[in-house]
Short mmCIF file of the C-alpha atoms (twelve columns), coordinates in Angstrom:
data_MODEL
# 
_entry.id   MODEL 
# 
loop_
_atom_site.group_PDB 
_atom_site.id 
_atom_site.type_symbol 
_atom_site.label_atom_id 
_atom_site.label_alt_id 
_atom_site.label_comp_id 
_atom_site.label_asym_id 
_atom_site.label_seq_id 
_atom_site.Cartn_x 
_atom_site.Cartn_y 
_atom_site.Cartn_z 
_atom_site.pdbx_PDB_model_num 
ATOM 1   C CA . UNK A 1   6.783   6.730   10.090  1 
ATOM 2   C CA . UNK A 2   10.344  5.860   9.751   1 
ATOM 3   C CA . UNK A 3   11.651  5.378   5.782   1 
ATOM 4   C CA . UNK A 4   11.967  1.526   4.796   1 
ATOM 5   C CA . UNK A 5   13.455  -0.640  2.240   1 
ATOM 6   C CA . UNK A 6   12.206  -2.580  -0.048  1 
ATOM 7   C CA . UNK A 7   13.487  -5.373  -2.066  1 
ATOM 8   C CA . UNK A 8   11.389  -6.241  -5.370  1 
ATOM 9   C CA . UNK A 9   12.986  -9.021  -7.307  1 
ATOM 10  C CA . UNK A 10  11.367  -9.065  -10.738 1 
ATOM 11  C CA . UNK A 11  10.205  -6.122  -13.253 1 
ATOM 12  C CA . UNK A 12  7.825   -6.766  -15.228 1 
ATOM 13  C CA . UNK A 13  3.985   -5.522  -15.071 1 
ATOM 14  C CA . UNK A 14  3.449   -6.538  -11.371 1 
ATOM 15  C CA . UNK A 15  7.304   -5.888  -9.972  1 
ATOM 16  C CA . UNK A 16  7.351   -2.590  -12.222 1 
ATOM 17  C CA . UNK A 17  3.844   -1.529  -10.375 1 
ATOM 18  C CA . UNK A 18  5.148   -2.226  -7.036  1 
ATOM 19  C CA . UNK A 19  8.132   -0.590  -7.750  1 
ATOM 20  C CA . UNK A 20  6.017   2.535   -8.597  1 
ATOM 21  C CA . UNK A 21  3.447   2.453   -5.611  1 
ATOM 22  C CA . UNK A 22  6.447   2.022   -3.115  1 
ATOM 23  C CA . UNK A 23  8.838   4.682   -4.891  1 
ATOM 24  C CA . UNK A 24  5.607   7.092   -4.561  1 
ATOM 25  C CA . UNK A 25  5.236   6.865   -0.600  1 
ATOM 26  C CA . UNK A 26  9.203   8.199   -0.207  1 
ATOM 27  C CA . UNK A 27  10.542  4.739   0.886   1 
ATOM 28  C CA . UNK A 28  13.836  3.429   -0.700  1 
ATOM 29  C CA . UNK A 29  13.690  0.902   -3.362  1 
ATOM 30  C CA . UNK A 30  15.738  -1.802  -4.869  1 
ATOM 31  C CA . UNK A 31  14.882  -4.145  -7.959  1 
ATOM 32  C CA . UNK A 32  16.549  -6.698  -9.387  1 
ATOM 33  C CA . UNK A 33  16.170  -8.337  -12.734 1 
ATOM 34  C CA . UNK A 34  18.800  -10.441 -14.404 1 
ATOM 35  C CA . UNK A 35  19.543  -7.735  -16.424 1 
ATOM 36  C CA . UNK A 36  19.529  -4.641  -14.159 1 
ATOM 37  C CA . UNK A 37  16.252  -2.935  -15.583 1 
ATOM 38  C CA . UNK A 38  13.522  -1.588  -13.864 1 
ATOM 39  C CA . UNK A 39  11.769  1.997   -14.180 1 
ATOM 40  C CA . UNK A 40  13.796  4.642   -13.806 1 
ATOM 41  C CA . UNK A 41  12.425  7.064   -10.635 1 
ATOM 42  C CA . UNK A 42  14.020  8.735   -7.656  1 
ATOM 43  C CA . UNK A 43  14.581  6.525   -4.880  1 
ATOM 44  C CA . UNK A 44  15.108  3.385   -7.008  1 
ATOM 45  C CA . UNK A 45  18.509  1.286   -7.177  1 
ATOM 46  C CA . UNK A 46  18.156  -0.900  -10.278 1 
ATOM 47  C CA . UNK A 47  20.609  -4.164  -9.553  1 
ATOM 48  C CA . UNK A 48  21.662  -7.374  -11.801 1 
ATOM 49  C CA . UNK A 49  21.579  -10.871 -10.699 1 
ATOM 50  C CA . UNK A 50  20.071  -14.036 -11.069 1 
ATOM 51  C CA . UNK A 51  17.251  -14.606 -8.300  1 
ATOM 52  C CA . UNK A 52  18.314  -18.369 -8.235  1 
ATOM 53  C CA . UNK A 53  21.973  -16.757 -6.877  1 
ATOM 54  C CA . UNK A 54  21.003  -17.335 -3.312  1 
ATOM 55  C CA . UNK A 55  24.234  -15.672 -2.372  1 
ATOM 56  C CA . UNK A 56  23.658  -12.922 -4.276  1 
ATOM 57  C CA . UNK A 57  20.208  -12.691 -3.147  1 
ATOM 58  C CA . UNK A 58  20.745  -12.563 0.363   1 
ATOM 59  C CA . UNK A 59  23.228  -10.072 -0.318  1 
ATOM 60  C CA . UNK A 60  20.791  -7.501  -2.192  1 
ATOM 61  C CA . UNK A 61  18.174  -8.029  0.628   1 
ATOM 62  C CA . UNK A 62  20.758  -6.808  3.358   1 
ATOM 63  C CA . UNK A 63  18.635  -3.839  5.759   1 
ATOM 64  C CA . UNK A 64  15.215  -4.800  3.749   1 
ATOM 65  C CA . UNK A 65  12.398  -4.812  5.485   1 
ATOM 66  C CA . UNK A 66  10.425  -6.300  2.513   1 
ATOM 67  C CA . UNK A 67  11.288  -8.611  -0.162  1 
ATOM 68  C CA . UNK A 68  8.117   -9.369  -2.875  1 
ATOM 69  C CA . UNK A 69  8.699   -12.145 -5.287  1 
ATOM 70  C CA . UNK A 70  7.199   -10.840 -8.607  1 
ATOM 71  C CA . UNK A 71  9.558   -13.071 -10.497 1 
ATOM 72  C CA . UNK A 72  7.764   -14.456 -13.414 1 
ATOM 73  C CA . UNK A 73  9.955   -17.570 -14.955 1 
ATOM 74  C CA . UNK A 74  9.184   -18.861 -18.827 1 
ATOM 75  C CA . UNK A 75  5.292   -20.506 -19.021 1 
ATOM 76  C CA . UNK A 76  7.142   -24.010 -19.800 1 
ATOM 77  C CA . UNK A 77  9.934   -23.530 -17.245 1 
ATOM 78  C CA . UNK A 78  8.174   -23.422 -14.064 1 
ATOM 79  C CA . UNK A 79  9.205   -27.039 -12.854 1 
ATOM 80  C CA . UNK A 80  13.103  -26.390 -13.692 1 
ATOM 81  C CA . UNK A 81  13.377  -22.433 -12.359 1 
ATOM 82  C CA . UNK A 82  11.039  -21.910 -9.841  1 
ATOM 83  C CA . UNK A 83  12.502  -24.055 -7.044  1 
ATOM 84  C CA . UNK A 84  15.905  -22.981 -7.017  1 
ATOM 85  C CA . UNK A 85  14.411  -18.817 -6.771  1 
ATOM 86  C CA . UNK A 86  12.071  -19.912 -4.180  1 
ATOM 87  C CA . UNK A 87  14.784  -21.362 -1.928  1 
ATOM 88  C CA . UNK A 88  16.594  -18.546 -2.047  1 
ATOM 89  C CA . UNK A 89  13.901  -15.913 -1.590  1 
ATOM 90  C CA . UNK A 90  13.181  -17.769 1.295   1 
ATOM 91  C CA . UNK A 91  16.851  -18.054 2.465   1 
ATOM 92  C CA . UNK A 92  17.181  -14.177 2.139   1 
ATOM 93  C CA . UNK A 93  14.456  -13.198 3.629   1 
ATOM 94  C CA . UNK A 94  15.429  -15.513 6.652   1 
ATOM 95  C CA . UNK A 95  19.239  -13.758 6.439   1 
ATOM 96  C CA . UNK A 96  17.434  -10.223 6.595   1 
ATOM 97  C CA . UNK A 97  14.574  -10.668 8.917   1 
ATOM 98  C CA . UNK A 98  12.431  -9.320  5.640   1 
ATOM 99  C CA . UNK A 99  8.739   -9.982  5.287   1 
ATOM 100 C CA . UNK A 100 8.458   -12.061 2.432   1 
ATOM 101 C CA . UNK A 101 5.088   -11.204 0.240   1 
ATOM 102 C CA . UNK A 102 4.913   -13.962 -2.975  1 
ATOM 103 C CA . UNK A 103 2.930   -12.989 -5.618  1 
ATOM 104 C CA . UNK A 104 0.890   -15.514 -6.770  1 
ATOM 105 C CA . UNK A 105 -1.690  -17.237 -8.716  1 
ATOM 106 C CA . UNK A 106 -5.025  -19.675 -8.215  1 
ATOM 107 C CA . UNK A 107 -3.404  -22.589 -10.094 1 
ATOM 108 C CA . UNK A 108 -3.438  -24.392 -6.641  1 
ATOM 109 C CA . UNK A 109 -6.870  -25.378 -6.194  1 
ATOM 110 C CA . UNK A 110 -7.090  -27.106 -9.489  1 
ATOM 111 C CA . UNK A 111 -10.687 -27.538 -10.545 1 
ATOM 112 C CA . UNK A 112 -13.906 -26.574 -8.861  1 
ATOM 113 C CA . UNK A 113 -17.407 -26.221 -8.364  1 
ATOM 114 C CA . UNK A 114 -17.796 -23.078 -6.577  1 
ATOM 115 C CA . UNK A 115 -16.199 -19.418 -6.063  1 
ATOM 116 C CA . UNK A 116 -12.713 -20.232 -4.683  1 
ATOM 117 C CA . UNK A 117 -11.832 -18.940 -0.907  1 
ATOM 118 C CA . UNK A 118 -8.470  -18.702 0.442   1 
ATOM 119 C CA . UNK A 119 -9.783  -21.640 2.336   1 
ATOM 120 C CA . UNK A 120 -10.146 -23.766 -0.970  1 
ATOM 121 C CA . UNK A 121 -8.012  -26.971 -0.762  1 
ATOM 122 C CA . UNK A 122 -5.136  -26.230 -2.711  1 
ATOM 123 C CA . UNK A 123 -6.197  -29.896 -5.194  1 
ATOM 124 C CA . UNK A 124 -4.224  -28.738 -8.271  1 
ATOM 125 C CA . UNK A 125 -3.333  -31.979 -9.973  1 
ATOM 126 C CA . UNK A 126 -1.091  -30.263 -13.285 1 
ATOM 127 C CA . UNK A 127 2.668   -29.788 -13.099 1 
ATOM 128 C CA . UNK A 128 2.114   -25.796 -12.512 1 
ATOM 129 C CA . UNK A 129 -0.291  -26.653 -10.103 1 
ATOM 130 C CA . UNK A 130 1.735   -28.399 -7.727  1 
ATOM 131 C CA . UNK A 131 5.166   -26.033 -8.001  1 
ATOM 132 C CA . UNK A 132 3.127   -23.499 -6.787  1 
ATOM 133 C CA . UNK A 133 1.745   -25.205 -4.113  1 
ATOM 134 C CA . UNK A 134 5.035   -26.272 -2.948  1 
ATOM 135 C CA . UNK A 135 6.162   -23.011 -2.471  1 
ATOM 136 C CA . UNK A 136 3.878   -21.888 -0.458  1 
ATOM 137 C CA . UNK A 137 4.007   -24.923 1.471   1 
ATOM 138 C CA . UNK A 138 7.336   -24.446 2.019   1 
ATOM 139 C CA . UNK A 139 6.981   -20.483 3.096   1 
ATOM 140 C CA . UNK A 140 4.069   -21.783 5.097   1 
ATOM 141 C CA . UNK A 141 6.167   -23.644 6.891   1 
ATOM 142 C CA . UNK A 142 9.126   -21.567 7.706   1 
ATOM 143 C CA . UNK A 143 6.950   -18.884 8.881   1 
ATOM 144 C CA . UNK A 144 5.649   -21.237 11.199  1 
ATOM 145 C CA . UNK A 145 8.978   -21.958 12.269  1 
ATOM 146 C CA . UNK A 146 9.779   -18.482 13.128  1 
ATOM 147 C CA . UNK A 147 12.401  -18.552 10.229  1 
ATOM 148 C CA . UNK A 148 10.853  -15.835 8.499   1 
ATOM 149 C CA . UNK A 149 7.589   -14.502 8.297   1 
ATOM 150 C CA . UNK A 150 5.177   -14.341 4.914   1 
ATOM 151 C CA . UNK A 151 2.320   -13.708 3.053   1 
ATOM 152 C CA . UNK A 152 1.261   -14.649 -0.311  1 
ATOM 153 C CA . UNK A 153 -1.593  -12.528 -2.914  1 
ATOM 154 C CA . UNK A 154 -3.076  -14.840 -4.820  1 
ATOM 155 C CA . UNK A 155 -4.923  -13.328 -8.246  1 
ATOM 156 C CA . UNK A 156 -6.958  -14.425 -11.337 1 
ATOM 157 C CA . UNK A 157 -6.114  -13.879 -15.087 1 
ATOM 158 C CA . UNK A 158 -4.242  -10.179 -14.937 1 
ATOM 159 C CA . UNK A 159 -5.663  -7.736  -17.123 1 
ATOM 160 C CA . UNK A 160 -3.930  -4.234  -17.321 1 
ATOM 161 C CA . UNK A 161 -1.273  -2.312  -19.611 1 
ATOM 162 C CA . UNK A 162 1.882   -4.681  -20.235 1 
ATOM 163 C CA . UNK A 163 0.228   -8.250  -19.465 1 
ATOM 164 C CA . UNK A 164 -0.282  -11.390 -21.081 1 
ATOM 165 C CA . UNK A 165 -3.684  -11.308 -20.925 1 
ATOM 166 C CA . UNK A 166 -6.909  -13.416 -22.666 1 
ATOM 167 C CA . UNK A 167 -8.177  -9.606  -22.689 1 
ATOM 168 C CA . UNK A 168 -5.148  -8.253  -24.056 1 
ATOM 169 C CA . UNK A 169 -2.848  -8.314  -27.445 1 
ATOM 170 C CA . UNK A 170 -5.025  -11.914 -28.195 1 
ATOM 171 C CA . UNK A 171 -8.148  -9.114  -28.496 1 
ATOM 172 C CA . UNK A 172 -7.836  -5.645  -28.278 1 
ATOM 173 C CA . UNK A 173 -6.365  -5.418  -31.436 1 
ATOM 174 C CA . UNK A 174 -8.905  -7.139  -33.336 1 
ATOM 175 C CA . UNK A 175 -11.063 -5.307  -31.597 1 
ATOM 176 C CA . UNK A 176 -10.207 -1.848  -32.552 1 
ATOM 177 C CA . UNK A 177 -10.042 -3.233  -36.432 1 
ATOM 178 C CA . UNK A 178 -13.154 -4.548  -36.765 1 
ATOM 179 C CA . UNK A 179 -12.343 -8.074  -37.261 1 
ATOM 180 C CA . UNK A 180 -13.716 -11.205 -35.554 1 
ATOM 181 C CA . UNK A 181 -11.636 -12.610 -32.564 1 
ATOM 182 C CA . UNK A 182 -11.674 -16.141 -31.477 1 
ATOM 183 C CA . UNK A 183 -10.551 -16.649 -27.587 1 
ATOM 184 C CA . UNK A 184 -9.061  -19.686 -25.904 1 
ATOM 185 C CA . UNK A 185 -11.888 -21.910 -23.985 1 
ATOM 186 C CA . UNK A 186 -15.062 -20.693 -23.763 1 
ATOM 187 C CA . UNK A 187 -16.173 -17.624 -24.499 1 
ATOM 188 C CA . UNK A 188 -19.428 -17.577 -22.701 1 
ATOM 189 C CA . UNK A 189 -18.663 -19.072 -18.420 1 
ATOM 190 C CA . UNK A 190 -17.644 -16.883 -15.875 1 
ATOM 191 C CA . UNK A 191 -13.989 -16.112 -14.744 1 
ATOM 192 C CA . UNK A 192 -12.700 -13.449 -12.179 1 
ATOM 193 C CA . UNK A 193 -9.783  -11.027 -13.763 1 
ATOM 194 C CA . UNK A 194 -6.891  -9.296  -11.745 1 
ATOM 195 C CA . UNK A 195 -5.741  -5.889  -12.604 1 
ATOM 196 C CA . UNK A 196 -2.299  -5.618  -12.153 1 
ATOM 197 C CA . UNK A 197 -2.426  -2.735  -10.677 1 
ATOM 198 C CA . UNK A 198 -4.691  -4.368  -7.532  1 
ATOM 199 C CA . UNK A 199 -2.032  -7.046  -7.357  1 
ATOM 200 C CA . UNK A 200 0.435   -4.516  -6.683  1 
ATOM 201 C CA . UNK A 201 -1.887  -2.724  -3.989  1 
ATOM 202 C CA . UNK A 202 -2.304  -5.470  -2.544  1 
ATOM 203 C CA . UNK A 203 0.942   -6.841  -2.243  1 
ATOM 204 C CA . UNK A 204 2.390   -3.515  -0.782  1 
ATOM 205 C CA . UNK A 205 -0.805  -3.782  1.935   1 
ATOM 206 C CA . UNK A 206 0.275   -7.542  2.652   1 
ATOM 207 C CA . UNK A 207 3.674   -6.268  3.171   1 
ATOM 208 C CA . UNK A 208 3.188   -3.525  5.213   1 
ATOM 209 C CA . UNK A 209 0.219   -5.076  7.548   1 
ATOM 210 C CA . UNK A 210 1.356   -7.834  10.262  1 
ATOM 211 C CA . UNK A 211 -2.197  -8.717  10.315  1 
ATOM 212 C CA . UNK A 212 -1.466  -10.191 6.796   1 
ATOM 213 C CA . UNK A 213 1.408   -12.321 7.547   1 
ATOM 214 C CA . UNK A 214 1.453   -16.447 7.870   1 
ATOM 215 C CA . UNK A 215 -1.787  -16.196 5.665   1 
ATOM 216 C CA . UNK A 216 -2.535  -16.416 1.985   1 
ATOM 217 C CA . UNK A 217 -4.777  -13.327 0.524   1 
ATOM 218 C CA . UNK A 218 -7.219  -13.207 -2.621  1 
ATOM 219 C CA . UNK A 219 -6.475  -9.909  -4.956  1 
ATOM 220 C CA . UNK A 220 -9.317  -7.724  -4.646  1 
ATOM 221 C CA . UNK A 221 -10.527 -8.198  -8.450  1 
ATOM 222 C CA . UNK A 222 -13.988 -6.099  -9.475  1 
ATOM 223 C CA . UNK A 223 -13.776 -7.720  -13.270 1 
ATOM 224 C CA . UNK A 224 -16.338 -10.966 -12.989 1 
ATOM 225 C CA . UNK A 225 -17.532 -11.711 -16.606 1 
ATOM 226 C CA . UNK A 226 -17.186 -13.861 -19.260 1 
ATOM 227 C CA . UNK A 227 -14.970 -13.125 -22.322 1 
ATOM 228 C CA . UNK A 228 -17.591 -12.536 -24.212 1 
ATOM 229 C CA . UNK A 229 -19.509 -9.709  -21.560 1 
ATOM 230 C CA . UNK A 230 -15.408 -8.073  -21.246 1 
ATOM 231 C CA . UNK A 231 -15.378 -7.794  -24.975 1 
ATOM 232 C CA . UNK A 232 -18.498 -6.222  -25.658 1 
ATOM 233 C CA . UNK A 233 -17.937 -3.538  -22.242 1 
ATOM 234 C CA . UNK A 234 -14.666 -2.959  -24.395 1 
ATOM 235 C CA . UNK A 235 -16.800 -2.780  -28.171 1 
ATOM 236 C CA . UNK A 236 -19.233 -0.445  -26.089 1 
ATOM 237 C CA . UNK A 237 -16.429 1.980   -24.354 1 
ATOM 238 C CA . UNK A 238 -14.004 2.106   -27.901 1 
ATOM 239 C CA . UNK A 239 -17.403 2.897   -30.103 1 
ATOM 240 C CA . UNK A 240 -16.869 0.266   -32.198 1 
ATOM 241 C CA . UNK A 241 -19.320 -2.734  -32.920 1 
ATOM 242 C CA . UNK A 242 -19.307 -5.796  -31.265 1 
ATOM 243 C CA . UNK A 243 -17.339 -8.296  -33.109 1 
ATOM 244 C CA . UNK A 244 -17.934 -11.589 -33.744 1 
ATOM 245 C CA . UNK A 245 -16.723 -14.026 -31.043 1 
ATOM 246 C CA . UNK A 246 -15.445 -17.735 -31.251 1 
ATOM 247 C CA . UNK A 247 -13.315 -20.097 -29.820 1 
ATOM 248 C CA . UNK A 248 -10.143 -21.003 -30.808 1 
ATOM 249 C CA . UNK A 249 -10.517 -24.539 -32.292 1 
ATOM 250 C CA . UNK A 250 -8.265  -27.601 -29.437 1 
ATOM 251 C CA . UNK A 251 -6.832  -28.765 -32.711 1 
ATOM 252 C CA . UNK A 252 -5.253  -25.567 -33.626 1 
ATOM 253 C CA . UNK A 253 -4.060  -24.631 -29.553 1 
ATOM 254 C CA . UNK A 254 -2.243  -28.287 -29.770 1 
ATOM 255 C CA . UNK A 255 -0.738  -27.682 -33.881 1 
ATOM 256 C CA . UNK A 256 0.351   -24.185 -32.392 1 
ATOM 257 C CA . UNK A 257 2.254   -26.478 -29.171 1 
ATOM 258 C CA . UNK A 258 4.602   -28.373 -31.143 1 
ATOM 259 C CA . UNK A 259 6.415   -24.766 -32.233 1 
ATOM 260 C CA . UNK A 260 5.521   -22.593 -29.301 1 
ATOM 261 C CA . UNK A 261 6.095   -23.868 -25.906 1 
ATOM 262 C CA . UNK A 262 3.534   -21.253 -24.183 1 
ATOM 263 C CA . UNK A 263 0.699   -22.981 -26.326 1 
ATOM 264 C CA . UNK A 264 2.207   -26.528 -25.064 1 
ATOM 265 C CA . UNK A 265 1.318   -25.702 -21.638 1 
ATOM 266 C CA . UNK A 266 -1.669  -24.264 -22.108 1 
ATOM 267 C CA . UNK A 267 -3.892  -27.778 -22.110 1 
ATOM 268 C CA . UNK A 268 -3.154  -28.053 -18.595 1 
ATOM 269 C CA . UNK A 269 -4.699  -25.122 -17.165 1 
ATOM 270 C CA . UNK A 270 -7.553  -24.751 -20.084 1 
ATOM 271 C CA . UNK A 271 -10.030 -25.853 -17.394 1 
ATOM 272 C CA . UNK A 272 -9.829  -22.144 -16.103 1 
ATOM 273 C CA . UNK A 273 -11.563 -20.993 -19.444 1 
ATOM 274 C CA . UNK A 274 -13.583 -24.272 -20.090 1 
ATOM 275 C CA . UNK A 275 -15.859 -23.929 -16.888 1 
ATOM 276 C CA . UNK A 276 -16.525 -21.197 -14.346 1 
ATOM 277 C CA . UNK A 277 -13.492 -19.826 -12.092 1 
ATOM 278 C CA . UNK A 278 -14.574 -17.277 -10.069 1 
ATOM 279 C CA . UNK A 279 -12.909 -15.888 -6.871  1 
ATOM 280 C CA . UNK A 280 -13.552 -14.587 -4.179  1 
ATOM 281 C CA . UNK A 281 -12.079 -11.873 -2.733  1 
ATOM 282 C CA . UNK A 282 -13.909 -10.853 0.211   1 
ATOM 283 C CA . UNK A 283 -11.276 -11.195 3.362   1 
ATOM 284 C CA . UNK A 284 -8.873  -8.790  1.298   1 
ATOM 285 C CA . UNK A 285 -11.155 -6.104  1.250   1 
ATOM 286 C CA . UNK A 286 -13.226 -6.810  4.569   1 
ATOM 287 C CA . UNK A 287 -10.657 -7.633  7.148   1 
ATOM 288 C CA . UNK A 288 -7.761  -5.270  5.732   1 
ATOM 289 C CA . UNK A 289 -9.663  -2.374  3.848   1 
ATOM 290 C CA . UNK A 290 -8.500  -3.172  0.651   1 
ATOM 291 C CA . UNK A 291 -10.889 -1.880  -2.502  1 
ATOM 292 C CA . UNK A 292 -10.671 -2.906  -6.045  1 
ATOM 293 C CA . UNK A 293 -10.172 -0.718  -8.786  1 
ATOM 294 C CA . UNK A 294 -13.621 -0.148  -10.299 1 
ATOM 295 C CA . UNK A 295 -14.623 -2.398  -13.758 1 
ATOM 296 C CA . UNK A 296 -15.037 0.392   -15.999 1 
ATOM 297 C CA . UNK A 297 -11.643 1.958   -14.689 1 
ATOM 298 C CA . UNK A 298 -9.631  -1.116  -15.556 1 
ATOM 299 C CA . UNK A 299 -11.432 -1.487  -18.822 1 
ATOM 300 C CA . UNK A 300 -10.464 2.114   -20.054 1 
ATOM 301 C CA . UNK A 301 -6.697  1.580   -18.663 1 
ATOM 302 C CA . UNK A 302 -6.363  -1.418  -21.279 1 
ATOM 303 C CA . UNK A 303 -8.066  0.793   -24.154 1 
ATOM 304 C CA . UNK A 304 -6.185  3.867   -22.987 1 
ATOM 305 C CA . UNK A 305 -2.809  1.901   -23.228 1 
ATOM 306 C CA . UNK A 306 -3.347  0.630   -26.885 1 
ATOM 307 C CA . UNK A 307 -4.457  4.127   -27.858 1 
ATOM 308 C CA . UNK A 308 -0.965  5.596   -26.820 1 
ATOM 309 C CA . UNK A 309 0.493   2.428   -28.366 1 
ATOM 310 C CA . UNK A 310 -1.256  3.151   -31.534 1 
ATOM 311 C CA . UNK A 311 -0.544  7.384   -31.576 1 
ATOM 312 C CA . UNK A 312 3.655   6.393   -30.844 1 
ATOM 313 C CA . UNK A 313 3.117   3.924   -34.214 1 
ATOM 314 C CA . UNK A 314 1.853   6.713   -36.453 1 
# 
């Protein structure tokens, strides 16, 4: 198979993953950040520019035959940024004929009763909720137009070294010191969590499979528990005891809002630790082969990552 090109526009845990995955097969890489960072490996070209610079844009993605959005604009930004980098993802990858694979979330079906499908209505009712429908509304329907063709990966909560995770700096920490750890909704209903490191499988599959295109995909994701079940698994794997779990009182998440924007938002989506929110994943790994990375796997990659974290600190 001939070398391609691939444009990732974003590098943080997802872009930086895909970045590694597609630097690994031999194909040529280029990332773009609005800084110019990105890891540093043979076969990547690190570039600077805003992704709302459709110019610019369209320029970079010259002779791609990929372009994945893993942009990831500020929590309480999303209604101001996202548009203008959507419109010109999509007007690039129209300019270079590119596939264009979105990474994305499950904000779109708002609340339910059941495990969501990737034939869920898309419902969502919050500010977040409809954005992200829009754009893939809008990619949707330009695919359909023969203007360019896409896919979209849609995953849970990440977990996974380098995220902003509920099972993450909010709890391994505390964790590994013995102390008690309170956790935002409910500790004790179900909820489906994405490893960043299936996201960026997948998103390299969608990209690379035409069977995958003009369709949205669920992440493969093998981590269904509660907060509560993922904290003890991580208690049980770090020998330490199981702390003592609670929930972070609605008075304090909306005291902590007035200073820190990220807690402002975080009313609107709380529903997704309040009640269950399971998904389903089963087309990913049944009609294009994909297979999640095993539960116990991702667990020890987020213990293994605060371990090195803690040996560089002594």
């Amino acid at each position: 198979m001939s070398q391609r090109t691939h444009l990732v526009v974003g590098a943080g845990p997802i872009g930086s993953a895909v970045v590694r995955r597609v630097a690994a097969s031999g194909d040529q890489v280029r990332v773009v950040t609005r800084s110019g960072s990105g890891p540093d490996l043979p076969g990547v070209e690190k570039a600077a520019a805003d992704a709302a610079d459709a110019a610019r844009l369209a320029e970079l993605a010259a002779g791609a035959d990929v372009i994945y959005n893993c942009v990831n604009p500020q929590y309480h930004r999303w209604a101001t940024d996202w548009p203008p980098v959507a419109n010109a993802l999509l007007a690039a990858a129209e300019s270079s004929g590119a596939v264009l694979v979105t990474t994305s979330n499950l904000y779109g079906y708002g609340h339910v009763d059941a495990p969501m499908t990737e034939q869920t209505p898309l419902n969502g009712a919050g500010t977040k909720a409809k954005v992200r429908i829009r754009m893939w509304e809008d990619a949707l329907a330009a695919h359909h137009a023969g203007r360019i063709r896409a896919t979209e990966a849609r995953g849970a909560d990440y977990v996974g070294p380098g995220s902003e995770s509920h099972l993450g700096d909010r709890t391994v920490p505390k964790l590994l010191a013995g102390k008690s750890i309170q956790v935002l909704g409910s500790p004790d209903t179900l909820h489906t969590w994405t490893y960043t490191e299936d996201m960026a499988m997948t998103l390299v599959a969608l990209g690379a499979d035409e069977r995958a295109w003009g369709r949205a995909w669920h992440v493969p994701s093998a981590l269904e528990c509660t907060q509560r079940e993922a904290i003890a698994r991580l208690a049980a794997m770090a020998g330490v005891p199981m702390p003592k779990v609670g929930t972070i009182p609605g008075v304090l998440v909306k005291a902590l809002g007035l200073v820190n924007p990220m807690m402002r938002e975080l009313p609107e989506v709380a529903y997704q630790l309040d009640q269950p929110f399971v998904m389903d994943s089963s087309a990913a790994q049944h009609e294009l082969g994909l297979v999640p990375t095993p539960t116990d796997d991702v667990l020890r990659a987020i213990l293994s990552a605060y371990a090195v974290a803690a040996r560089h600190a002594a």
